[in-house]
N, CA, C and O atoms as a GROMACS GRO file, in nm:
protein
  600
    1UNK      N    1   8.690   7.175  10.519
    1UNK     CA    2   8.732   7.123  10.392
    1UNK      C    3   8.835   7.012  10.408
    1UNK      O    4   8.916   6.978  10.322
    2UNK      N    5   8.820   6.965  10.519
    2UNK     CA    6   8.933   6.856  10.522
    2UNK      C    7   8.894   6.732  10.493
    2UNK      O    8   8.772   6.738  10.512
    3UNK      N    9   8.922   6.607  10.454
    3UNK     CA   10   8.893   6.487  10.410
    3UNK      C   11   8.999   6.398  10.525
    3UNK      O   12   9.119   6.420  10.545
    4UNK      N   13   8.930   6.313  10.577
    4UNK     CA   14   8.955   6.200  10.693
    4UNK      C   15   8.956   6.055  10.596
    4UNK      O   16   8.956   5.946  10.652
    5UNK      N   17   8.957   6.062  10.491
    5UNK     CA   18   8.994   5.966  10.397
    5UNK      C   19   9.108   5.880  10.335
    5UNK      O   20   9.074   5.850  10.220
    6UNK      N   21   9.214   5.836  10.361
    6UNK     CA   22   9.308   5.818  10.262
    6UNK      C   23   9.297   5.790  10.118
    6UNK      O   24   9.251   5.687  10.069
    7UNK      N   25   9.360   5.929  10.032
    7UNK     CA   26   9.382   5.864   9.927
    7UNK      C   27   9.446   5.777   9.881
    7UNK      O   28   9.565   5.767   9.911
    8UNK      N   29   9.359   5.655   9.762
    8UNK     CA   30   9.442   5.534   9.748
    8UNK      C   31   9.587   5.591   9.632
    8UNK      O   32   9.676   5.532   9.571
    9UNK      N   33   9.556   5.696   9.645
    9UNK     CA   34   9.675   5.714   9.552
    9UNK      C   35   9.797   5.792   9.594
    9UNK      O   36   9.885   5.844   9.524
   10UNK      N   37   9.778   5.789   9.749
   10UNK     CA   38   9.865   5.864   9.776
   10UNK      C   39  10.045   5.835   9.766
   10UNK      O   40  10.129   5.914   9.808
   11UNK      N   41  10.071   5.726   9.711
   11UNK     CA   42  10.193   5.664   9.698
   11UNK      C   43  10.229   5.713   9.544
   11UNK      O   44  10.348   5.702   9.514
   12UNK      N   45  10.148   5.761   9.450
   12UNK     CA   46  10.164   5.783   9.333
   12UNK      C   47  10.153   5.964   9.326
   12UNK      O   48  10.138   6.028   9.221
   13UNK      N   49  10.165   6.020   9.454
   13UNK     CA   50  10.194   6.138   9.474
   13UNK      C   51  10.318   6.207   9.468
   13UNK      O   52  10.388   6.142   9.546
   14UNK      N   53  10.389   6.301   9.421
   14UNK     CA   54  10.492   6.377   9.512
   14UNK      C   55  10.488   6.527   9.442
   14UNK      O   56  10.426   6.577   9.349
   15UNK      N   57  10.624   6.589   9.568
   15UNK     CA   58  10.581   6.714   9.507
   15UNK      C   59  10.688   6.748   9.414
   15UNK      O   60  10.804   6.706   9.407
   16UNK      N   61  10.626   6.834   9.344
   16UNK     CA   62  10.773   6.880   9.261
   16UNK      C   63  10.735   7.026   9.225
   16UNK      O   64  10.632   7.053   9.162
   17UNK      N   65  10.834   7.130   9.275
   17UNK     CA   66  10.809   7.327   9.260
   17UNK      C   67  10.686   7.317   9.361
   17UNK      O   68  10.586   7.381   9.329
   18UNK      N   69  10.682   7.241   9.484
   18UNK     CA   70  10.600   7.308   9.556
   18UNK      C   71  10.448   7.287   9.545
   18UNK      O   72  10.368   7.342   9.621
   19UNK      N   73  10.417   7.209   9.452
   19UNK     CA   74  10.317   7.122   9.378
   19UNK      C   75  10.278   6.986   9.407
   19UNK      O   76  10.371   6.907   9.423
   20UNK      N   77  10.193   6.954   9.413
   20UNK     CA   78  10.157   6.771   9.418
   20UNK      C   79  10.119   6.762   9.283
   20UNK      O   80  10.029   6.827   9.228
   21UNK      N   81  10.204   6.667   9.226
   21UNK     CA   82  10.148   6.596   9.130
   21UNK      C   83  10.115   6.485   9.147
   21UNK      O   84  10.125   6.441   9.262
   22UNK      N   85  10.054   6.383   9.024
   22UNK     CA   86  10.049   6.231   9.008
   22UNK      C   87  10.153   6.238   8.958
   22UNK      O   88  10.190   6.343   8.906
   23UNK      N   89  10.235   6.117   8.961
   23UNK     CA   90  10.366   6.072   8.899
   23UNK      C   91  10.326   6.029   8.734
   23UNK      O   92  10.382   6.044   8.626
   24UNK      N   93  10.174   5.957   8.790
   24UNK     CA   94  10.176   5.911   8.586
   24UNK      C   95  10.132   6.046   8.506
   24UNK      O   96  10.159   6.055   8.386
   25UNK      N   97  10.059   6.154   8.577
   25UNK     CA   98  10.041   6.240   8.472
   25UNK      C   99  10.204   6.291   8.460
   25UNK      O  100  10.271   6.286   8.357
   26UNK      N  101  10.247   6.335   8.583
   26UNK     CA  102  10.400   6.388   8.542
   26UNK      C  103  10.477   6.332   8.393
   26UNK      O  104  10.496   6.395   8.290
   27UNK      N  105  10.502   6.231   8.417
   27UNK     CA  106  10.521   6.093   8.296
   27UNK      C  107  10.518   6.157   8.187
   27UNK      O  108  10.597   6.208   8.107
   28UNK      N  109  10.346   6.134   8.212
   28UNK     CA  110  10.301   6.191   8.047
   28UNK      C  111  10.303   6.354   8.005
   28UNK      O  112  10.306   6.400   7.891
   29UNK      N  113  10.303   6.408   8.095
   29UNK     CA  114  10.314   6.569   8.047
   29UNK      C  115  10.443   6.611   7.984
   29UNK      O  116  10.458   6.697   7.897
   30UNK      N  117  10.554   6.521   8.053
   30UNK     CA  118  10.694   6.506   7.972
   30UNK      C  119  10.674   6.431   7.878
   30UNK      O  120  10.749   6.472   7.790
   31UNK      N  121  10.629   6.360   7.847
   31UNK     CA  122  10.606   6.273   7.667
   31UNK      C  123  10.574   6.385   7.568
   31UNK      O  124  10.615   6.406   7.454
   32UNK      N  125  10.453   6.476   7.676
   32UNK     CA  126  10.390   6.503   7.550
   32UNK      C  127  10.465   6.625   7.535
   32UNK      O  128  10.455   6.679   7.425
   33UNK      N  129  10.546   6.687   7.632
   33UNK     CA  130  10.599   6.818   7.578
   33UNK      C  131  10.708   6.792   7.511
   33UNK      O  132  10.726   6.865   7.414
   34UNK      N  133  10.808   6.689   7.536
   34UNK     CA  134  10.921   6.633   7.424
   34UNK      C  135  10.829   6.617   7.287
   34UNK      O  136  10.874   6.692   7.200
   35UNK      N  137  10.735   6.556   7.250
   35UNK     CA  138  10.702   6.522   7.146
   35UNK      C  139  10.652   6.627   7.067
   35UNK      O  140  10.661   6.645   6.946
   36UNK      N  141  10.582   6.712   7.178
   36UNK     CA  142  10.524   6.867   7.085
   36UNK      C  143  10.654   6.966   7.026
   36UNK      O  144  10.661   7.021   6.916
   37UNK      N  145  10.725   6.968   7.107
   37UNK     CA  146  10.863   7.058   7.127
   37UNK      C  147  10.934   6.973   7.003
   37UNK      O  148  10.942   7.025   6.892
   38UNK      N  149  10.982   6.846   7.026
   38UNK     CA  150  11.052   6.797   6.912
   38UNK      C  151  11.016   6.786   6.794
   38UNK      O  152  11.096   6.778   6.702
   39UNK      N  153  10.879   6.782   6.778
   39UNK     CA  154  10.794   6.793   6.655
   39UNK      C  155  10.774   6.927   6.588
   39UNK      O  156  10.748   6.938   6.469
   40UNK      N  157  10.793   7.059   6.695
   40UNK     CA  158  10.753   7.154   6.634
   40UNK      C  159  10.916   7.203   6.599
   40UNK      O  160  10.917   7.296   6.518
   41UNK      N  161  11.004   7.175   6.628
   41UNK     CA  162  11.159   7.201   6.595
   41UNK      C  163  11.203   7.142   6.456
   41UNK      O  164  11.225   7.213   6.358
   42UNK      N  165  11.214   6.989   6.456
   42UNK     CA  166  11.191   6.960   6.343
   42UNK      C  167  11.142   6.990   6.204
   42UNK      O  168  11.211   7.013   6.104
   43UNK      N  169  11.005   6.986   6.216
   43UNK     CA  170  10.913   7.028   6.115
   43UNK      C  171  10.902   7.195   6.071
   43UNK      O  172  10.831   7.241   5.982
   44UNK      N  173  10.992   7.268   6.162
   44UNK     CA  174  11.005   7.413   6.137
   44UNK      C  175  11.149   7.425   6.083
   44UNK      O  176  11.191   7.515   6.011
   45UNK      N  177  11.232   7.297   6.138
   45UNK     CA  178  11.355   7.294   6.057
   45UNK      C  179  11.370   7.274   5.929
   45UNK      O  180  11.466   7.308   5.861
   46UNK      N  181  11.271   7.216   5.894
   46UNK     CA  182  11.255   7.127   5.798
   46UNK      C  183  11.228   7.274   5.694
   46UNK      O  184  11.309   7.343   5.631
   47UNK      N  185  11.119   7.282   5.704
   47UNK     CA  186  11.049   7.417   5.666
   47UNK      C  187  11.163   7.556   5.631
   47UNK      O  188  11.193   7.614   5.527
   48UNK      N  189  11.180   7.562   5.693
   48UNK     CA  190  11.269   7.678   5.709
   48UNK      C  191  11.392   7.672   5.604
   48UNK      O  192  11.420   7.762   5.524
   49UNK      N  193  11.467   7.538   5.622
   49UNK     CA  194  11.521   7.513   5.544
   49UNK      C  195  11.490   7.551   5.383
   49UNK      O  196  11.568   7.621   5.318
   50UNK      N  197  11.391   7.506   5.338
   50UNK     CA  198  11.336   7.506   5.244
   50UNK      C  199  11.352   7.677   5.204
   50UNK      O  200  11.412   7.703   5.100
   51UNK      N  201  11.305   7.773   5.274
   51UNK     CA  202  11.279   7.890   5.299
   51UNK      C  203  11.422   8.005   5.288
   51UNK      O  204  11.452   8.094   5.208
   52UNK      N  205  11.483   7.952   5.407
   52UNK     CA  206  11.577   8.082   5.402
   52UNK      C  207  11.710   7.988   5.383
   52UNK      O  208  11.719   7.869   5.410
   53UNK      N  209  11.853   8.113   5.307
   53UNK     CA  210  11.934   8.030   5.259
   53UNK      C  211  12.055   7.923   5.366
   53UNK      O  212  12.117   7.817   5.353
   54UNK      N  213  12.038   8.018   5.460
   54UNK     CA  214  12.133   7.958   5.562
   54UNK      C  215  12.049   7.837   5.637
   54UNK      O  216  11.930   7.834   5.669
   55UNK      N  217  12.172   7.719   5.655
   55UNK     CA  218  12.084   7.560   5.703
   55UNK      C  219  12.139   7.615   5.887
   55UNK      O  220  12.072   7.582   5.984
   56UNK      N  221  12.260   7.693   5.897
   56UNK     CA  222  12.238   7.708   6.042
   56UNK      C  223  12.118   7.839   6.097
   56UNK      O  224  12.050   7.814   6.196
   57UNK      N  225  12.106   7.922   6.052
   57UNK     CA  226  11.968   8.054   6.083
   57UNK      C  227  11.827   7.944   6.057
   57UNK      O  228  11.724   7.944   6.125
   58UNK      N  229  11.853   7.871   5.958
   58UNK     CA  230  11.710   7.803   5.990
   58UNK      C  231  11.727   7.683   6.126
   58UNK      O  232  11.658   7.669   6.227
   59UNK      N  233  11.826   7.621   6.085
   59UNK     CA  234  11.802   7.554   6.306
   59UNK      C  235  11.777   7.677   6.401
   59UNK      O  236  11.683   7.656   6.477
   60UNK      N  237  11.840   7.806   6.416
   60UNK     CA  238  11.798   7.886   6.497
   60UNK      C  239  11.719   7.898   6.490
   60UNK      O  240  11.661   7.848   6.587
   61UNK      N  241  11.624   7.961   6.390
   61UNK     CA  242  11.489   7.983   6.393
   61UNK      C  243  11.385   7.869   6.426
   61UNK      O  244  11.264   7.889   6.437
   62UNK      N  245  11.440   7.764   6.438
   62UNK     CA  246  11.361   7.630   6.430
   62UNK      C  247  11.364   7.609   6.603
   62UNK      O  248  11.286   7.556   6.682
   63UNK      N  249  11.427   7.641   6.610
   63UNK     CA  250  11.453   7.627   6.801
   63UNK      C  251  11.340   7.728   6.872
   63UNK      O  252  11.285   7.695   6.977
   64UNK      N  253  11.313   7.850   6.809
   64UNK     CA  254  11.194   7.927   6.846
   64UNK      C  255  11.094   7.818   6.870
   64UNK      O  256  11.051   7.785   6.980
   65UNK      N  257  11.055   7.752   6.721
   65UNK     CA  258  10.932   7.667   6.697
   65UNK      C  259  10.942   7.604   6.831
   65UNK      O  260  10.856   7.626   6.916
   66UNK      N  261  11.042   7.529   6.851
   66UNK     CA  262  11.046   7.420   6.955
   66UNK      C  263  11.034   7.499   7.095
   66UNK      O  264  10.977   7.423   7.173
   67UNK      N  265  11.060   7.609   7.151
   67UNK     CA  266  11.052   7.674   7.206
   67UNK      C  267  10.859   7.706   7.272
   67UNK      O  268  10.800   7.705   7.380
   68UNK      N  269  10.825   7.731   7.126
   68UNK     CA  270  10.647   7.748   7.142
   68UNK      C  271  10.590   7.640   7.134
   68UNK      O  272  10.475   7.631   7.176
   69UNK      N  273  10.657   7.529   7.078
   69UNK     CA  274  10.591   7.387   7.133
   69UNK      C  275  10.580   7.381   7.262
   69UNK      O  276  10.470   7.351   7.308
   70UNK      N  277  10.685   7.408   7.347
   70UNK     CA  278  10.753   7.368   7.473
   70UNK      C  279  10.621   7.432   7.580
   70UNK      O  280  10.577   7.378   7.681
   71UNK      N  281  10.578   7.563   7.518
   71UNK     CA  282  10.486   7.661   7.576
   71UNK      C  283  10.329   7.613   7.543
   71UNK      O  284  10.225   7.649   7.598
   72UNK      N  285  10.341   7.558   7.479
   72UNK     CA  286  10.215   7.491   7.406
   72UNK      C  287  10.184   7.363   7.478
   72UNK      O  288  10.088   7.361   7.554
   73UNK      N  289  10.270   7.241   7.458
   73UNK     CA  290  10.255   7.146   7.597
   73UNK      C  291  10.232   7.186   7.710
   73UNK      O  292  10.125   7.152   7.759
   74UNK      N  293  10.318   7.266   7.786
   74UNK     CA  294  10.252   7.320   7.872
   74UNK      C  295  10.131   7.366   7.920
   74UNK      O  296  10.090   7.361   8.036
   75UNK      N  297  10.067   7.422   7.802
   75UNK     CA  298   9.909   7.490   7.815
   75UNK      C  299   9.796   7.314   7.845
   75UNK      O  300   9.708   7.294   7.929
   76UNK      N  301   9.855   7.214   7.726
   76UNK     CA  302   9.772   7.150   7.724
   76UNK      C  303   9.770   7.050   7.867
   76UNK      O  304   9.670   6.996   7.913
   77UNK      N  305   9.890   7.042   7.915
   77UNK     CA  306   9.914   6.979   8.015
   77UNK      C  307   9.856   7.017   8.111
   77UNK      O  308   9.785   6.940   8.177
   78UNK      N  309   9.872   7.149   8.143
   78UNK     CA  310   9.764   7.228   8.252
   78UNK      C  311   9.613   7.210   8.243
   78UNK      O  312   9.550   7.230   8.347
   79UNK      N  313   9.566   7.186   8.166
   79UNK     CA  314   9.448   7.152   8.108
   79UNK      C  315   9.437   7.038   8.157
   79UNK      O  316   9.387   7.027   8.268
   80UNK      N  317   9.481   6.925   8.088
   80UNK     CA  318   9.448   6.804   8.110
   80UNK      C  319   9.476   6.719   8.231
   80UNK      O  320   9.414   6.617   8.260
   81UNK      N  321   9.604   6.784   8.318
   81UNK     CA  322   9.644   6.724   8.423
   81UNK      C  323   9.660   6.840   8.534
   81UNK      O  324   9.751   6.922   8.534
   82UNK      N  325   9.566   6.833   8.616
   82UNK     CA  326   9.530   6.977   8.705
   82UNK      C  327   9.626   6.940   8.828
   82UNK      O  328   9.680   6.832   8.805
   83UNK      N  329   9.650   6.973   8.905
   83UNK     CA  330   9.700   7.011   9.044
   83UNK      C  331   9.655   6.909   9.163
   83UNK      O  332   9.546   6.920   9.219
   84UNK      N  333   9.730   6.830   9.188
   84UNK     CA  334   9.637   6.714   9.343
   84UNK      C  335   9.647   6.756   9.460
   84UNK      O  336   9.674   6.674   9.547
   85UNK      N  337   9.622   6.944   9.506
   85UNK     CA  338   9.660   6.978   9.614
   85UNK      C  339   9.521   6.956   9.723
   85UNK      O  340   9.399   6.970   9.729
   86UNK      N  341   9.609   6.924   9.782
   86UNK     CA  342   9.400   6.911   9.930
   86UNK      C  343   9.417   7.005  10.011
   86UNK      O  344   9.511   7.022  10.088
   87UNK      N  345   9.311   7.078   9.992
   87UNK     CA  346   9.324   7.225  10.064
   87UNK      C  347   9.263   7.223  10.210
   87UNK      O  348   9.162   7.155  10.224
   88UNK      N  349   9.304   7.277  10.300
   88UNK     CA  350   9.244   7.180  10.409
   88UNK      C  351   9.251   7.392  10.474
   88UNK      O  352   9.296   7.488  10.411
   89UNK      N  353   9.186   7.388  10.616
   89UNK     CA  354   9.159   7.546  10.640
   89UNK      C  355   9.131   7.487  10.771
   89UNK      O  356   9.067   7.386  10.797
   90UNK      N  357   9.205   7.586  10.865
   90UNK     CA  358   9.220   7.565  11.046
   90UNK      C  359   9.191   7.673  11.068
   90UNK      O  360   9.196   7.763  10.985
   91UNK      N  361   9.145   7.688  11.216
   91UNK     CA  362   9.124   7.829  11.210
   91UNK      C  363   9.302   7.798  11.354
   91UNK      O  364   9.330   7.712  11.437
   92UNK      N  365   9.374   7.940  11.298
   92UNK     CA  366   9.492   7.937  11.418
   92UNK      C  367   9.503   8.055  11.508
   92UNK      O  368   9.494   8.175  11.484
   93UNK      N  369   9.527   7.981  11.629
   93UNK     CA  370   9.530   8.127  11.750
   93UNK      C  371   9.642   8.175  11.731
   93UNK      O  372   9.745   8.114  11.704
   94UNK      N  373   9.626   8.282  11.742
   94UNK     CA  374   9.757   8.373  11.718
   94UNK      C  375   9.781   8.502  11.865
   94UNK      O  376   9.691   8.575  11.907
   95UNK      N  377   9.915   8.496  11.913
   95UNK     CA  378   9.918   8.573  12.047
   95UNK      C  379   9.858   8.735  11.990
   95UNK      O  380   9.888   8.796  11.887
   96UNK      N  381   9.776   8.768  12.088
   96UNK     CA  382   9.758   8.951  12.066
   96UNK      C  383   9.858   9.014  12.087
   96UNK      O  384   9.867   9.130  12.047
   97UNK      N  385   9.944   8.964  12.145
   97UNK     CA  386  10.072   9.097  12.186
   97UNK      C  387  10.142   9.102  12.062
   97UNK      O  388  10.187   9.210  12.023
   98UNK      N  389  10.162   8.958  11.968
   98UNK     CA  390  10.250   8.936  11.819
   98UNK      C  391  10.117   9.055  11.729
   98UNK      O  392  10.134   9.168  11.684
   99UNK      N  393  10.027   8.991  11.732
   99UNK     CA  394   9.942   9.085  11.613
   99UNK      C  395   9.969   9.254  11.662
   99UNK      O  396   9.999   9.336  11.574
  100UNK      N  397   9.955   9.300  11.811
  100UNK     CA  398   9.977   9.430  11.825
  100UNK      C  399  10.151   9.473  11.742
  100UNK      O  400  10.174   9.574  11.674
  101UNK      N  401  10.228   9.385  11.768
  101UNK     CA  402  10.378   9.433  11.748
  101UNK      C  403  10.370   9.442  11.607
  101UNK      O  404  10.409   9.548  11.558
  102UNK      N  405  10.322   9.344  11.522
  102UNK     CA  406  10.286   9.342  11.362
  102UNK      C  407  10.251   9.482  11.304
  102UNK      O  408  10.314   9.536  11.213
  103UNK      N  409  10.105   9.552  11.390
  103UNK     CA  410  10.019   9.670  11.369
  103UNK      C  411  10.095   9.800  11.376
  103UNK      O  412  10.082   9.893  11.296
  104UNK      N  413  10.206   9.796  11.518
  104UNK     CA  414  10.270   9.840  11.521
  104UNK      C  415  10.381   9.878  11.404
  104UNK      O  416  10.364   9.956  11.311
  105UNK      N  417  10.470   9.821  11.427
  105UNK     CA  418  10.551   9.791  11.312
  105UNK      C  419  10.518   9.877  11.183
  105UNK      O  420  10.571   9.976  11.133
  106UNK      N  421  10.409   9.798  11.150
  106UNK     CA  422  10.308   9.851  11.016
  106UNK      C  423  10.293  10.036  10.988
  106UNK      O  424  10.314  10.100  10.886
  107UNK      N  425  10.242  10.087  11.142
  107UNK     CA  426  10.226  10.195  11.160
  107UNK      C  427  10.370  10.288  11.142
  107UNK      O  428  10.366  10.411  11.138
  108UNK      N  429  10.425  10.254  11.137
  108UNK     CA  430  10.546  10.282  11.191
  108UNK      C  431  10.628  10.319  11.022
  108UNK      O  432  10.701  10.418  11.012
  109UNK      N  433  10.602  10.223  10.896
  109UNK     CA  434  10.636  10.223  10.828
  109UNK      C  435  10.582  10.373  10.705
  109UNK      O  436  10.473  10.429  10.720
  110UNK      N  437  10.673  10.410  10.602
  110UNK     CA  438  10.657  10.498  10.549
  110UNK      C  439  10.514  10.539  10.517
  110UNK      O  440  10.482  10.454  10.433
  111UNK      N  441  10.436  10.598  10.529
  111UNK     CA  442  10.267  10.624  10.487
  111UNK      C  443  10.174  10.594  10.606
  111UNK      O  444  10.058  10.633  10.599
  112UNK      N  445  10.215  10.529  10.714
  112UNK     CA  446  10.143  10.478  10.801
  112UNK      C  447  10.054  10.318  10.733
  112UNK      O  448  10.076  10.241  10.639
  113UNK      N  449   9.965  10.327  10.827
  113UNK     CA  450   9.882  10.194  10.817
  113UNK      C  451   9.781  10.207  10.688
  113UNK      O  452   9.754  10.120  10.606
  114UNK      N  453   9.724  10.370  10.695
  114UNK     CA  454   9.623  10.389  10.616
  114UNK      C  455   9.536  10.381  10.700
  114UNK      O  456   9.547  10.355  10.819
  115UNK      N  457   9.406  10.413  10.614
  115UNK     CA  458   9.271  10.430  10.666
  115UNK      C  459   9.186  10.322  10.594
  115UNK      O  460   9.212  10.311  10.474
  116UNK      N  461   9.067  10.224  10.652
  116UNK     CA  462   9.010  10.120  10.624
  116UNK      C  463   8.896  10.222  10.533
  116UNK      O  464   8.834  10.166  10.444
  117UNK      N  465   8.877  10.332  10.551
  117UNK     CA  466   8.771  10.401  10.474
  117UNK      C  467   8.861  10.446  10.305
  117UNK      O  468   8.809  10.489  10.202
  118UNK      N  469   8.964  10.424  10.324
  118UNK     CA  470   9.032  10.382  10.198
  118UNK      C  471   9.060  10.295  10.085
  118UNK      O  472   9.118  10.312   9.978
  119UNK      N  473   8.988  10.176  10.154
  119UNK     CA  474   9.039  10.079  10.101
  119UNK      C  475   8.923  10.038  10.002
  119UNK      O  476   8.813  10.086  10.033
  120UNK      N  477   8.926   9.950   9.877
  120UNK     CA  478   8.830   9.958   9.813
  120UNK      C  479   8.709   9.828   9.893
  120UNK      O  480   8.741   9.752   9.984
  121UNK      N  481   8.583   9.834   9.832
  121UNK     CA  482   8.513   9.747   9.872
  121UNK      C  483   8.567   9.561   9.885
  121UNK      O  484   8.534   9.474   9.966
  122UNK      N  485   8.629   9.560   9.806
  122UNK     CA  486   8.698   9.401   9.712
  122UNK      C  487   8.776   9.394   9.815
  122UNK      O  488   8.809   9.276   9.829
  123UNK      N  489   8.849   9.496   9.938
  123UNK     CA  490   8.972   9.444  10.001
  123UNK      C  491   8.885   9.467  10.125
  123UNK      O  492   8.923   9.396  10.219
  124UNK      N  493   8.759   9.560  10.160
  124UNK     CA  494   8.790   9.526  10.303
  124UNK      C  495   8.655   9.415  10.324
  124UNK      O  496   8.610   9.381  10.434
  125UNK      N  497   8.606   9.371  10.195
  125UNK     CA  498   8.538   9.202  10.221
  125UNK      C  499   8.649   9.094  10.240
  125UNK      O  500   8.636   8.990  10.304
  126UNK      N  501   8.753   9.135  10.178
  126UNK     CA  502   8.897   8.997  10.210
  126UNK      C  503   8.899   9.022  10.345
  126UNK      O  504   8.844   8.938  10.416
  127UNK      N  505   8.968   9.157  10.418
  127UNK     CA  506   8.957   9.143  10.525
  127UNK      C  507   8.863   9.089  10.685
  127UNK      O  508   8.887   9.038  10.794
  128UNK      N  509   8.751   9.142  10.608
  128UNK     CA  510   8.589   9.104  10.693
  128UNK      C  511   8.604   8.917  10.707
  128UNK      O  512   8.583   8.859  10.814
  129UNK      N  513   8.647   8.838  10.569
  129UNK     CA  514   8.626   8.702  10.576
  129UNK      C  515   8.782   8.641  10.620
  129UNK      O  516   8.809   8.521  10.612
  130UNK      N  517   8.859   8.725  10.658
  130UNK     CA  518   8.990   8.674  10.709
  130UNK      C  519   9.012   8.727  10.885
  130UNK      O  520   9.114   8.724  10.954
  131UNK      N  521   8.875   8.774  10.918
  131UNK     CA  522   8.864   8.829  11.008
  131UNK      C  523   8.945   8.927  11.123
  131UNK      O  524   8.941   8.949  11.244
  132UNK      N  525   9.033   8.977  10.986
  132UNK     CA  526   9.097   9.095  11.039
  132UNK      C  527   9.053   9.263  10.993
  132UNK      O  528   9.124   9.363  10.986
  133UNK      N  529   8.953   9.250  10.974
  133UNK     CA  530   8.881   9.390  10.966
  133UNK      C  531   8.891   9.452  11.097
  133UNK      O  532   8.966   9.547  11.117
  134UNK      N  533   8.813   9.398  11.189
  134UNK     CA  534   8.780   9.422  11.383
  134UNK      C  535   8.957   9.502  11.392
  134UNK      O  536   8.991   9.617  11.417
  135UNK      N  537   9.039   9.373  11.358
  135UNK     CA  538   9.203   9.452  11.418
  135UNK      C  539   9.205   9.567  11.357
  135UNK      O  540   9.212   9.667  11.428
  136UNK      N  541   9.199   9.581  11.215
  136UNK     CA  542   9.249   9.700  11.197
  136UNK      C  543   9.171   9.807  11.222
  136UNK      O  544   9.237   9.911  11.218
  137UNK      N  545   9.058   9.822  11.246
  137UNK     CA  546   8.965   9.902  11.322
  137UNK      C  547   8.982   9.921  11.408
  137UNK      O  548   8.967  10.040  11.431
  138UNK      N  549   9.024   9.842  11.521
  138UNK     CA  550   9.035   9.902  11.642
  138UNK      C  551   9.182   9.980  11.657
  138UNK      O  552   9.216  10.056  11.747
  139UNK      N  553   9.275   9.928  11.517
  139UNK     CA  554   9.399  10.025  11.558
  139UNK      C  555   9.370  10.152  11.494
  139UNK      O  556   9.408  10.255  11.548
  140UNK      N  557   9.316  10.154  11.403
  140UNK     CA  558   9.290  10.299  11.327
  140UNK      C  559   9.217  10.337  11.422
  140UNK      O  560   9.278  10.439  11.453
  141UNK      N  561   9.115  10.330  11.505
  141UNK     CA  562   9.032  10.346  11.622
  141UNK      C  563   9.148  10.436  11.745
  141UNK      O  564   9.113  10.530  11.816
  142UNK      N  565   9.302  10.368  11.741
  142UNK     CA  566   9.341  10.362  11.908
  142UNK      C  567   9.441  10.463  11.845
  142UNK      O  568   9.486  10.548  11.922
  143UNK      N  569   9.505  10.468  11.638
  143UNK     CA  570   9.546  10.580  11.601
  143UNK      C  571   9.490  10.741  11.636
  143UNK      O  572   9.553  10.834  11.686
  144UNK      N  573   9.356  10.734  11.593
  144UNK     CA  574   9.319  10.858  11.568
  144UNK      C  575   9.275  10.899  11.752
  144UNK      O  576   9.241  11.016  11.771
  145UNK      N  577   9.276  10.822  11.850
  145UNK     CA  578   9.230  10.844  11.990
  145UNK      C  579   9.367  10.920  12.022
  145UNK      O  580   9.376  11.032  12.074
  146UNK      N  581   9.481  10.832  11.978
  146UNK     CA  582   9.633  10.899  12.021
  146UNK      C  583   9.664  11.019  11.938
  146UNK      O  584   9.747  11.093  11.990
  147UNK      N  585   9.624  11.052  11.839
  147UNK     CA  586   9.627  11.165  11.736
  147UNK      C  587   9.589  11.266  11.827
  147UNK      O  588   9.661  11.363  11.848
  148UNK      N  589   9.489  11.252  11.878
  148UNK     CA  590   9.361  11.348  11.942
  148UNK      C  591   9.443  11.379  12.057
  148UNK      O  592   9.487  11.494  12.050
  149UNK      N  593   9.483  11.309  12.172
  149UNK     CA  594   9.542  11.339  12.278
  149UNK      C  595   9.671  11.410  12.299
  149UNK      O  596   9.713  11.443  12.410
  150UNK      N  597   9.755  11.442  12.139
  150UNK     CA  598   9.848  11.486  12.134
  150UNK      C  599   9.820  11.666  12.156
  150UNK      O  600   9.916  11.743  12.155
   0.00000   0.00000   0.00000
């Protein structure tokens, strides 16, 4: 899944929370959530006013509005301006003596490791395609051999 391409836009990238954005959607997702947020504060101030007798309980209450604007831009922003992450997948060697100390460890902790005949179907296909099924088989395998010899 990797791309040997440069994107031409990669200068109009950065990250922000761990995220790649575009800078111009960034831009605009702040326009539009000031404008939803300030619009829905307003116009609930406005409202409210009209409504209940106090002019400060209706700004409070009007700050909610602006509040669910704020949550509302958000939704649409997610929508309209998705995520520019490039997902790229290596396969990495990893030492056997670190994965044994890991298994270890694991075993070691309150409940043990568990049993793979436990686990539901949905987790030990994650495992099968992350190709750590084999490990934990062979430790539940080298558990129950040491169980036995005791």
């Amino acid at each position: 899944m990797t791309s040997k391409h440069k994107d031409p836009r990669a200068g109009q990238l950065a990250e922000v929370w761990g995220d790649t954005v575009d800078l111009r959607h960034l831009a605009w997702a702040i326009g539009i959530g000031i404008g939803i947020s300030v619009l829905g504060f307003y116009s609930a101030s406005e409202w409210l006013a009209s409504i209940v007798e106090s002019r400060q309980l209706a700004h409070a209450y009007a700050m909610l509005a602006g509040l669910a604007g704020c949550i509302i831009a958000g939704v649409i922003c997610a929508r309209a301006f998705p995520p520019k992450r490039a997902v790229t997948e290596t396969e990495i060697s990893v030492d056997p003596q670190w994965r044994q100390e890991v298994l270890d460890e694991l075993a070691q902790q309150s409940g043990g490791m568990g049993r793979l005949a436990d686990l539901p179907p949905v987790a030990v296909q994650e495992l099968k395609e992350l190709k750590l099924y084999d490990l934990f088989a062979e430790a539940e395998a080298a558990e129950r051999a040491s169980a036995a010899g005791r």
